[in-house]
DRENROTI-73223 format. One record per residue (C-alpha): residue in three letters; x, y, z. Coordinates in steps of 0.05 Angstrom, whole numbers, plus 5000, padded with zeros to 4 digits. Layout:
ALAXYZ ...
This chain:
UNK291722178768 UNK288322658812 UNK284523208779 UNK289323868807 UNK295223428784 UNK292023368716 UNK290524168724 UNK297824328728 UNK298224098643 UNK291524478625 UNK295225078657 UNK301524968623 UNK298324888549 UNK293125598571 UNK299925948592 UNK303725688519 UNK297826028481 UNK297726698529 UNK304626688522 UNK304726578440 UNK298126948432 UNK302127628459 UNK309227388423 UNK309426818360 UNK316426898374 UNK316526808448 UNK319826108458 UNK324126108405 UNK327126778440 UNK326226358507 UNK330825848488 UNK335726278448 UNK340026378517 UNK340426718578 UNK343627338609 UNK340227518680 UNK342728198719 UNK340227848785 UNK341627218822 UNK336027078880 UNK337326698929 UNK331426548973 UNK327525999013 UNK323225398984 UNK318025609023 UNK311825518975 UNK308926138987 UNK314826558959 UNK316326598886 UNK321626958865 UNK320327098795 UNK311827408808 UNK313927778880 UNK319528168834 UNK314628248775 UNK319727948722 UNK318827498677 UNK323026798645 UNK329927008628 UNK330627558682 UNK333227218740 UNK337426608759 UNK334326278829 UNK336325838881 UNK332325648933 UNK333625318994 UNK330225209068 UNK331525869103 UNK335426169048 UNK342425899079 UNK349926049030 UNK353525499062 UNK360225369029 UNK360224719043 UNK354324689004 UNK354724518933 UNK349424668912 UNK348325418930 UNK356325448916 UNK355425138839 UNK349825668833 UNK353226228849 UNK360026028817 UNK355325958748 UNK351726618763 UNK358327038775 UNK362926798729 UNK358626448670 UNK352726838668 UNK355727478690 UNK350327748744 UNK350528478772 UNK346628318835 UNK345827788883 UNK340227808928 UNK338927388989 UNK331627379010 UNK328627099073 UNK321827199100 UNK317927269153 UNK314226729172 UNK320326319151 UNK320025689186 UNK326725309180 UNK328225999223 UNK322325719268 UNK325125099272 UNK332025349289 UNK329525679342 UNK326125059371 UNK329724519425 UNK327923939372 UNK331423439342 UNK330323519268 UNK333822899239 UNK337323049176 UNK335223759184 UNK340123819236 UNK347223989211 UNK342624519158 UNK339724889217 UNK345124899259 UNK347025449208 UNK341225889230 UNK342825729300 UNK349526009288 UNK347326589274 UNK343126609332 UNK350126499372 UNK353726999332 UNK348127589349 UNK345427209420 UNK345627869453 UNK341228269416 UNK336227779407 UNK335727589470 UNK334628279494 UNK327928239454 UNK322328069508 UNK317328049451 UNK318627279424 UNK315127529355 UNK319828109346 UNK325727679353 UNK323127149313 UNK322027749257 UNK329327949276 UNK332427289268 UNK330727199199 UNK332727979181 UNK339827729218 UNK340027059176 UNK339127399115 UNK345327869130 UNK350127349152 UNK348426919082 UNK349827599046 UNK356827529085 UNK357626759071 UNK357427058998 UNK362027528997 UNK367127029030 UNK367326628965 UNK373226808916 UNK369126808847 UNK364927448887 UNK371227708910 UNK375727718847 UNK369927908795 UNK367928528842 UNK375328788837 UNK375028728761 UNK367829008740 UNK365429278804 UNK359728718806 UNK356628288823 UNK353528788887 UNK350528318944 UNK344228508969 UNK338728249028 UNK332128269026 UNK325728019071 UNK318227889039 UNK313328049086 UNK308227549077 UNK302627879107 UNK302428569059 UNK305828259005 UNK312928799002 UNK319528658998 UNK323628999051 UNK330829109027 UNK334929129088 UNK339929579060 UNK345829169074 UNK352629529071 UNK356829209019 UNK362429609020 UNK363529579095 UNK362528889093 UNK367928809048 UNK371029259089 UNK369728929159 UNK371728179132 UNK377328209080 UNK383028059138 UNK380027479154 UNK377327229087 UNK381427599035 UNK382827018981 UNK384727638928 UNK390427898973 UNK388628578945 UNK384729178980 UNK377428938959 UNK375029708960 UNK381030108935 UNK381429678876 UNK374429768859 UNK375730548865 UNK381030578823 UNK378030178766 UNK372230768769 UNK377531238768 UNK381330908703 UNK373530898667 UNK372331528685 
């Protein structure tokens, strides 16, 4: 065994007595359940974990990662997750985090032929398609590298919203709330990209209404019978 693969267990057993030294009671809370407000939804990338770039600790979030942070509904693993998450677990918010540097992005910006890779960034280049004319208005290949991944991480904040679980627990509770989200690598911040939920809703439900109710009255009128 190499020595940093023999470094991962001394970590483990120094992180156990951190952990116990500032709670004796800290596992056994740890494996009494778990009841996240957030599901995060971001890429494998190595350099991006969720749990130390939001400051929270075991227990607080429920994560899925992925290359390039793609929802695909044909995917069931992200769709599992977020079924579990919504209806099980009973999450408030979902976030969908890219970053930049992101480079399935990179790669879907490429002429290559990725292999297997293939059919999973032809996702990202559908997005490309869907917003073609703004991006390639940018002259400044950077910037529309940068703007790519801010546009992939709305259009997986959409593929969300299109699944029923999202759809029929919002018009019940008002929640889960969808939200996107870039890291910026290089000064460590997370840029919340102040996605529109409600217009989103809005914008799609003719298309992908699987409720056959008005998405944002109903939400407005279980406020109003709270209230």
């Amino acid at each position: 065994m190499s020595q940093k693969y023999n470094k991962i267990f001394e970590n483990n057993k120094a992180w156990i007595e951190k952990k116990l030294g500032e709670d004796a009671d800290f596992f056994k809370k740890l494996s009494a359940g778990q009841s996240p407000d957030y599901l995060y939804i971001g890429c494998s990338d190595s350099r991006v974990t969720a749990e130390e770039l939001m400051g929270v600790g075991p227990g607080e979030i429920f994560v899925h990662r992925n290359i390039a942070n793609v929802v695909n509904t044909l995917d069931m693993s992200s769709t599992a997750v977020i079924q579990y998450a919504v209806q099980h677990l009973k999450v408030k918010h979902i976030i969908v985090c890219g970053h930049y540097g992101c480079g399935g992005v990179k790669a879907a910006m490429t002429p290559q032929d990725y292999g297997l890779m293939n059919p999973w960034l032809r996702n990202i280049r559908d997005v490309y398609r869907l917003h073609q004319a703004e991006l390639d208005a940018i002259e400044n290949e950077h910037q529309r590298y940068n703007r790519l991944i801010e546009l992939n991480v709305q259009e997986q904040c959409v593929n969300v919203v299109k699944m029923a679980v999202v759809q029929e627990r919002y018009i019940l509770e008002q929640y889960p709330i969808v939200h996107g989200w870039v890291f910026d690598l290089e000064t460590g911040k997370i840029i919340d990209l102040n996605i529109d939920f409600e217009k989103i809703l809005k914008d799609i439900q003719k298309v992908y209404d699987l409720t056959n109710s008005d998405w944002v009255m109903s939400r407005k009128n279980n406020i109003n019978l709270k209230d």
